[in-house]
C-alpha positions in Angstrom: 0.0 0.0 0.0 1.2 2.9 -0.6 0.7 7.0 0.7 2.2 9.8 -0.7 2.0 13.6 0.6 3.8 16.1 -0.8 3.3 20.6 -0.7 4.8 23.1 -2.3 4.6 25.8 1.1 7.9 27.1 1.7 9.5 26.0 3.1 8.3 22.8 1.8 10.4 20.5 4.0 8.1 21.9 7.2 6.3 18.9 5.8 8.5 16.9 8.1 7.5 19.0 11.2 4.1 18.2 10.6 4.8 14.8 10.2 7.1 14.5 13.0 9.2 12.6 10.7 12.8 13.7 9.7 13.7 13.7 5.7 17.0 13.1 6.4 16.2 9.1 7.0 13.9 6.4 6.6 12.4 5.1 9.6 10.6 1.9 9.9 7.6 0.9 12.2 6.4 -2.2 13.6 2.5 -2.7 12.9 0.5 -5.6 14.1 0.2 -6.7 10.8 3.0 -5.6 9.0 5.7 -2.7 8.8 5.4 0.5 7.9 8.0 2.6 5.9 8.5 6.4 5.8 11.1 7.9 3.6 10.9 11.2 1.4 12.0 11.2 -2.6 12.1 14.7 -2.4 12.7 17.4 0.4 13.8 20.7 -0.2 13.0 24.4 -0.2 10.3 24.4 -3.1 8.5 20.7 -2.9 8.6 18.2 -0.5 7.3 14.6 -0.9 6.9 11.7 2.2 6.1 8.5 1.5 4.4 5.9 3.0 4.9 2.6 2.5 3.1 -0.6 4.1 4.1 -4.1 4.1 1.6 -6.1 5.0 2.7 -9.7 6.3 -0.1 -11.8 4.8 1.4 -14.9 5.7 1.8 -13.9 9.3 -1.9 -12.4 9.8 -2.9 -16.1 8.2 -1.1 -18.1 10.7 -1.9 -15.7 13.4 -5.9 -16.3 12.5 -5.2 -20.3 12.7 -6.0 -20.7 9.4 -4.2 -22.3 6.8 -6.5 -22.0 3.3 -4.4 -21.0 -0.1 -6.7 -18.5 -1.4 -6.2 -16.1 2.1 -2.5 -16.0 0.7 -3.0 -15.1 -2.9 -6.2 -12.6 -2.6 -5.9 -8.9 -3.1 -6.8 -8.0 0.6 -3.1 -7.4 1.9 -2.1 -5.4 -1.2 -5.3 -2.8 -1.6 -5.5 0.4 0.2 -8.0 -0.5 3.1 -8.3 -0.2 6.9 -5.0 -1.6 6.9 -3.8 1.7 5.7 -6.4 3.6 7.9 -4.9 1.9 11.1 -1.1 2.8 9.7 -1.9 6.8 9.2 -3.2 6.4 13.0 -0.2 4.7 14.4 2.4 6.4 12.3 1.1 10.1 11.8 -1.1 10.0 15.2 0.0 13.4 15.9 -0.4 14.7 12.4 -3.5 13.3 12.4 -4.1 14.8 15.6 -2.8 18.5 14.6 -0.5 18.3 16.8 3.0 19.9 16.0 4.8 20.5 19.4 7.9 22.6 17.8 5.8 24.4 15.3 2.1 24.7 16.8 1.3 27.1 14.6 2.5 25.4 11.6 -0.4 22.5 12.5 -3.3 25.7 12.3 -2.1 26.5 9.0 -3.7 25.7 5.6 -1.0 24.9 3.7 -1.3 24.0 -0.3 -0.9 19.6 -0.5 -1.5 17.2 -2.8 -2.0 13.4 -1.4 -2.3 9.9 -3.9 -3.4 6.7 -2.9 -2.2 3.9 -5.2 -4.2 0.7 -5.3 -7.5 2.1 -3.7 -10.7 -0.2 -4.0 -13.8 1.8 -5.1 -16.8 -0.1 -4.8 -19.0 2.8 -6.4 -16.6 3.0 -8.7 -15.0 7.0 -9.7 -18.5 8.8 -9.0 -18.4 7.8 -5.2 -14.9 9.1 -5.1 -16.0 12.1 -6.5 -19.1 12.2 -4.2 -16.7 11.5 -1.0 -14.5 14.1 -1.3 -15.5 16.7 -4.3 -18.0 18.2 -0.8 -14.8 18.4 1.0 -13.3 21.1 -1.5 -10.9 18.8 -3.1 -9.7 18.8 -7.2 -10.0 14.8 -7.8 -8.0 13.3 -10.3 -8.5 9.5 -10.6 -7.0 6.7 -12.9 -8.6 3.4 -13.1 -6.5 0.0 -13.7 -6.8 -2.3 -16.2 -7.5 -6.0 -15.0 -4.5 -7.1 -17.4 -3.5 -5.1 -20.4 -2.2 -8.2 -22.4 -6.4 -9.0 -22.3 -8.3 -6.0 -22.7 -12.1 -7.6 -22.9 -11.3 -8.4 -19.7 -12.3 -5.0 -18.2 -11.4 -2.5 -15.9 -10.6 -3.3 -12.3 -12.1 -2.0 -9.1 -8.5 -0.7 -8.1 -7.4 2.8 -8.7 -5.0 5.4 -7.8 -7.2 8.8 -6.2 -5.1 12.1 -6.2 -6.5 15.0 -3.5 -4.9 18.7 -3.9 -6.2 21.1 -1.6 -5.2 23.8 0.4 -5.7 22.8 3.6 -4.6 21.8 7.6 -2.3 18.7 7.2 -4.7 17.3 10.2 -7.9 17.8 7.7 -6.4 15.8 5.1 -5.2 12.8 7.4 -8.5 12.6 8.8 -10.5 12.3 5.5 -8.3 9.6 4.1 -8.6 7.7 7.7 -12.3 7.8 7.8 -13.2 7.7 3.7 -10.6 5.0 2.4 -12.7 2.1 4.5 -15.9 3.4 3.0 -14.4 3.5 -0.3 -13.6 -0.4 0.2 -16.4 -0.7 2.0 -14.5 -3.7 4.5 -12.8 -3.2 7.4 -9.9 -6.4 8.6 -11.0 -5.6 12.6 -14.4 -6.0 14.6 -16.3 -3.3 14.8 -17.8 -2.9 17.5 -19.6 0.7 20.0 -16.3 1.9 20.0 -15.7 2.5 16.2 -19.0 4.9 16.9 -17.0 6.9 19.2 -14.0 7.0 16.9 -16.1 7.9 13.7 -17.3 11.0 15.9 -14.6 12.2 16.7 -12.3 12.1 13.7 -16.0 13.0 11.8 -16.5 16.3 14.5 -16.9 19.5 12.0 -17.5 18.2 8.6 -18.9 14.7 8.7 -22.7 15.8 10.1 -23.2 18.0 7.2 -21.7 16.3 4.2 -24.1 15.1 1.5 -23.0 11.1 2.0 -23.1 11.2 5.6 -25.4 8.4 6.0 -23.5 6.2 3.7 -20.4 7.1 5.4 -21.7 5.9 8.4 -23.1 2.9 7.0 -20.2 1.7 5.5 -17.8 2.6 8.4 -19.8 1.0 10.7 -20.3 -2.0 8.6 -23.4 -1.8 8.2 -24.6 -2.8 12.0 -28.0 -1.1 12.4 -27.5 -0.3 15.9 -24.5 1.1 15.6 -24.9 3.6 12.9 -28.5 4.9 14.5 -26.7 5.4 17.3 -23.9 7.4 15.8 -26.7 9.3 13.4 -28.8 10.4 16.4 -26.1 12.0 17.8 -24.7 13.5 14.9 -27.9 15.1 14.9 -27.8 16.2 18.6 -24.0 17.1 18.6 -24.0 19.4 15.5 -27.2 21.0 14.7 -28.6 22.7 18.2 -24.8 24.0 17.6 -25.5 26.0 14.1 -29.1 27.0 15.1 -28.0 28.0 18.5 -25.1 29.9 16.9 -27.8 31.7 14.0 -30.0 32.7 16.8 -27.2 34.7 18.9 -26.2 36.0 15.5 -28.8 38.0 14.3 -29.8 38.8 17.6 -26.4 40.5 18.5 -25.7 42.1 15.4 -29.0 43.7 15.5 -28.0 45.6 18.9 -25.0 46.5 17.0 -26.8 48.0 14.1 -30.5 48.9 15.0 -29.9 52.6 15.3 -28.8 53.1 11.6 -31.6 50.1 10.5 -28.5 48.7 8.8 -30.1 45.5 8.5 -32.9 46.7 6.3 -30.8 48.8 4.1 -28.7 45.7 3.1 -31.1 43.8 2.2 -32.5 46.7 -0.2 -29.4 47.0 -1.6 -28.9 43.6 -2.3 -32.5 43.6 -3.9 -31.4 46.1 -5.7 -28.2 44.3 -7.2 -30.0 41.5 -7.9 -32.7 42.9 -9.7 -29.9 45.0 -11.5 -28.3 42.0 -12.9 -31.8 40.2 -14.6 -31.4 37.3 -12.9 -34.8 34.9 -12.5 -33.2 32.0 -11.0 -32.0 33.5 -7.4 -30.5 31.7 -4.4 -30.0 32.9 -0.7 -26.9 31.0 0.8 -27.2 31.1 4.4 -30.9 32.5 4.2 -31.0 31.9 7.7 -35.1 32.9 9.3 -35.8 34.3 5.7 -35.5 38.0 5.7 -34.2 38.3 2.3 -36.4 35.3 0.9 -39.6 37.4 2.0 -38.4 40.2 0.0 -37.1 38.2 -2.9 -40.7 36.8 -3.2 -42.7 40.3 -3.6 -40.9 40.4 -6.8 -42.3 39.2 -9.8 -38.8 39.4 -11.5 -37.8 36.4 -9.4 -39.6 33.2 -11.0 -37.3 30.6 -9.2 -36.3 31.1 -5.6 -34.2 28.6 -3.0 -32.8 29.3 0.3 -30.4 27.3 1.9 -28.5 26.8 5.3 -27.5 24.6 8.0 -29.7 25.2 10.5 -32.9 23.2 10.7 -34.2 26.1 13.1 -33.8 28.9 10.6 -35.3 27.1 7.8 -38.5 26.2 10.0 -38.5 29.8 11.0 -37.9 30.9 7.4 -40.7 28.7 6.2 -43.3 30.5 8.9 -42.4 33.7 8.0 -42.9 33.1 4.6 -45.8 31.8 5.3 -45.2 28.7 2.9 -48.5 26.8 4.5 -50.8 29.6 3.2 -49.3 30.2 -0.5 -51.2 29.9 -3.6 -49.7 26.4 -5.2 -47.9 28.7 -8.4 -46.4 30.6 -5.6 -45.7 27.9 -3.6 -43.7 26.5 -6.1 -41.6 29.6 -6.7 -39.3 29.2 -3.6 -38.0 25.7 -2.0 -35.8 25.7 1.4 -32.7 23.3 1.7 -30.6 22.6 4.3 -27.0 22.3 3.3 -23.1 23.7 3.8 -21.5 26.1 2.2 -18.2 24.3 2.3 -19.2 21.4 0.2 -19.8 21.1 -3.4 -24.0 20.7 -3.9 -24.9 19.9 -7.1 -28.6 21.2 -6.4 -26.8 25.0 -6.5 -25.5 24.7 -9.9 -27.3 26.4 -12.9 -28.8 29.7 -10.8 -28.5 33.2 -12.9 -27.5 34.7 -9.4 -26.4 34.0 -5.4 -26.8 36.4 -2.7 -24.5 35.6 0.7 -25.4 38.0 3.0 -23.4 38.6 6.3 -21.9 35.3 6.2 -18.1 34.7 4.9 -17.0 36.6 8.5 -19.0 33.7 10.6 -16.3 31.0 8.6 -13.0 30.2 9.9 -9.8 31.6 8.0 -8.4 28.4 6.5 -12.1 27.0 5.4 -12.6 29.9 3.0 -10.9 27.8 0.3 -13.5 25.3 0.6 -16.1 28.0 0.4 -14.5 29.9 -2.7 -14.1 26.4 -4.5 -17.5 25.4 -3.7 -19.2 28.4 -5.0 -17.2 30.5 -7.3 -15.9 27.3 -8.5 -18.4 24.2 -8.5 -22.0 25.9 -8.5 -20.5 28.8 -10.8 -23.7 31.5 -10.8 -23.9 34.1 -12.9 -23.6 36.3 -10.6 -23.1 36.3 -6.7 -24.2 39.7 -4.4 -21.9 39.1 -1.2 -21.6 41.8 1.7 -19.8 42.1 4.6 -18.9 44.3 7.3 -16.1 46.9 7.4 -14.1 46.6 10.3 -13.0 50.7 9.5 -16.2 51.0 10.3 -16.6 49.4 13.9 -15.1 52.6 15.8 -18.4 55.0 14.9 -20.3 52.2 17.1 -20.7 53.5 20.9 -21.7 50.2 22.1 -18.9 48.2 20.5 -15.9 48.2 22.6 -12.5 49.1 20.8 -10.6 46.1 19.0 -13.7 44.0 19.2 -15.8 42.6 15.9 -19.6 43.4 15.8 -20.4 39.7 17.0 -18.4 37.6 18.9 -19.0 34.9 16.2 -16.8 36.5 13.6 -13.8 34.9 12.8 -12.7 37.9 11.1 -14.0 41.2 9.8 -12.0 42.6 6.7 -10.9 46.8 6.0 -11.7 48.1 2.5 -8.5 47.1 1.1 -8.9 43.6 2.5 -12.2 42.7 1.4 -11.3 44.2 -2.1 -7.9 42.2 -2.4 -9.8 38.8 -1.6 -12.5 39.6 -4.4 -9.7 40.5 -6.7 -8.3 36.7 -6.2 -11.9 35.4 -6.6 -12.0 37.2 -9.9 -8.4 35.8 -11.0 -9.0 32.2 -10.2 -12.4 31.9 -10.8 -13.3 34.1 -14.2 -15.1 37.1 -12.5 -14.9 40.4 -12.7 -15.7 42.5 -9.6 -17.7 46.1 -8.7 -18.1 47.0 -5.0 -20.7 49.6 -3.8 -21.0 50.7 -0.1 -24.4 50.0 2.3 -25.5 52.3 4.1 -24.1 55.9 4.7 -20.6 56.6 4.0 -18.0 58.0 6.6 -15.1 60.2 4.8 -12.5 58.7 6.6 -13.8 54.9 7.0 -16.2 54.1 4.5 -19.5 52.7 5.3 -20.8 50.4 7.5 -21.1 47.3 5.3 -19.6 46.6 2.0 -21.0 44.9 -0.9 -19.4 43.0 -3.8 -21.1 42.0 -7.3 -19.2 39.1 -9.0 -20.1 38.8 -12.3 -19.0 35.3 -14.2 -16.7 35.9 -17.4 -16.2 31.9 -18.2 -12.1 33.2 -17.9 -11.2 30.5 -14.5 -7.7 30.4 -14.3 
């Protein structure tokens, strides 16, 4: 089996930091079924590559079982990426895995640019459930299928492939992935599974399993299919993750709207965002992160808008959203302008492709730093709308607010909140990556010295990605 992660950060050879494995030597590991090798082909300034290697001693686990049948030494099981491999990323890159980098901590927060391949890699699902594992996840897929024997080519195409990931993203992200998704892939684990493999597949699962699109089979398949198991560790993704994101919408709108009540800053965004969308002739209109359905209610006085869909993670918002919307009480034509999802904007959802244009209001300051990437590839990238109507605050702004303390963002739920110059310089990378071009207009009333309040952006698609 084989593992290879390499990056092109510089200075790439902090690779072996991260790994807490030197690129100076190859070091060998004793496994309970095997050995595991990790040596690097390349480590210098500009790229560095580590290697994993496992040996899997099929005679040994044979004898070990008591068993002495032919066919358990000359099957594929010892020599496809499985659990096996899973167990060895635990064992050998525990701490990676972990995020733990003890002389570089800060190293271990970073998203850092890496490309991982997995040779030999069963696919039962074949290349659309790779794509369907870890396309949500933000990563470019490329994926070659073998050949059962190329002397006999009638004889097909194998279930075997090699699977290359690039992303930018924590080291610790990408470990865990591969540990939880290559078993689902192959569908097998070699150990029991038993209550504790629920605990584990929470864990290494806690911020992105409970909303990706193939959670249940994920669970399914990691659990081996045991019923109790996998409705136990369902209900509690349920209980664990979603009181969280409604919990966390409610405080948000409620404390921003202390913030910003005395200027009704709230309602003249959402004009201005009608406004732009109006602006741009789009029909087909979705709200990402619509939240209790403000902007939805809006969005349906206007006959313009002939296809409407909200979407976010909470299941509280969207309930709210649909009361205030009154969706019970709609005519059936208007009922079927508008349709609430739940979903994340970190994953790639087919259902948001094919919209003329996306407004994201007040939301990229509520993501964490290093899962923009996910959220730029996802929508600029993968659903692709015509055009997209974001805003978000201007920290400049924050010091003509009495109430808000100095140095402090507007809600303690911001991970950020960008200046002018910032929020500009991100759109411009949008644009460059992505084929958009770019206008900004301020919301609300403009300050001479630090702008206004909120700031807007209107992407408009070119077809030009880089």
């Amino acid at each position: 089996m084989l593992l290879t992660l390499s990056t092109t950060y510089t200075p790439a050879t902090d690779l072996g930091y991260l790994l807490h494995k030197n690129p100076a030597k190859v070091q060998t590991f004793d496994l309970g079924f095997g050995q595991a090798h990790v040596f690097y082909p390349r480590a210098d300034e500009h790229g560095c590559i580590a290697t994993l290697l496992l040996d899997i001693d099929a005679v040994g686990l044979v004898r070990r079982e008591n068993s002495m049948g032919l066919e358990q030494y000359v099957n594929d099981r010892p020599y496809a990426s499985s659990s096996f491999l899973s167990v060895a990323i635990a064992q050998v890159y525990g701490s990676a895995l972990s995020g733990k980098c003890k002389d570089r901590p800060e190293l271990a927060a970073t998203a850092i640019p890496l490309e991982a391949t997995v040779v030999g890699l069963p696919a039962q699902g074949g290349e659309k459930l790779l794509r369907d594992l870890f396309e949500p996840l933000g990563y470019a897929i490329e994926v070659e299928r073998y050949s059962l024997d190329e002397a006999f080519p009638t004889w097909g195409e194998s279930r075997y492939y090699t699977l290359t990931l690039r992303h930018t993203i924590r080291l610790s992200e990408l470990l865990v992935h591969l540990y939880v998704l290559i078993p689902v892939l192959d569908n097998d684990k070699h150990y029991f599974v038993a209550e504790d493999e629920v605990e584990k597949l929470l864990r290494r699962g806690e911020g992105w399993l409970a909303n990706h699109p193939a959670k249940l089979l994920i669970t399914q398949r990691y659990l081996k299919n045991q019923r109790s198991l996998m409705q136990s560790a369902l209900s509690r993704l349920v209980a664990e993750d979603t009181p969280d994101a409604d919990d966390a919408v409610a405080k948000k709108d409620q404390e921003e709207s202390v913030v910003e009540e005395k200027i009704d800053l709230h309602s003249q965004r959402l004009g201005a965002v009608i406004a732009a969308l109006k602006a741009s002739g789009a029909r087909r209109v979705v709200d990402l992160g619509c939240g209790e359905g403000k902007l939805l209610t809006r969005m349906l006085r206007e006959p313009q808008f002939g296809d409407i869909l909200g979407m976010d993670v909470s299941h509280r918002s969207l309930q709210i959203a649909a009361e205030r919307l009154r969706l019970e009480q709609l005519s059936t034509p208007k009922r079927e302008q508008i349709q609430l999802i739940q979903g994340s904007l970190m994953y790639l959802d087919p259902r948001l492709q094919g919209y003329d244009a996306a407004a994201i209001v007040e939301v990229i300051e509520h993501l964490d730093p290093p899962r923009l990437s996910a959220f730029e590839r996802a929508i600029f990238g993968y659903a692709c709308p015509t055009h997209v109507v974001l805003t978000t605050p201007n920290r400049e702004y924050n010091v003509k607010w009495e109430s808000l303390p100095a140095g402090q963002f507007r809600h303690k739920d911001h991970r950020f909140e960008w200046t002018r110059a910032e929020f500009q310089a991100w759109a411009e990378s949008i644009c460059a990556r992505f084929g958009y071009n770019v206008r900004y207009l301020p919301v609300g009333t403009e300050d001479a010295l630090v702008g206004a309040p909120s700031q807007m952006a209107i992407f408009t698609c070119t077809g030009d990605a880089a």
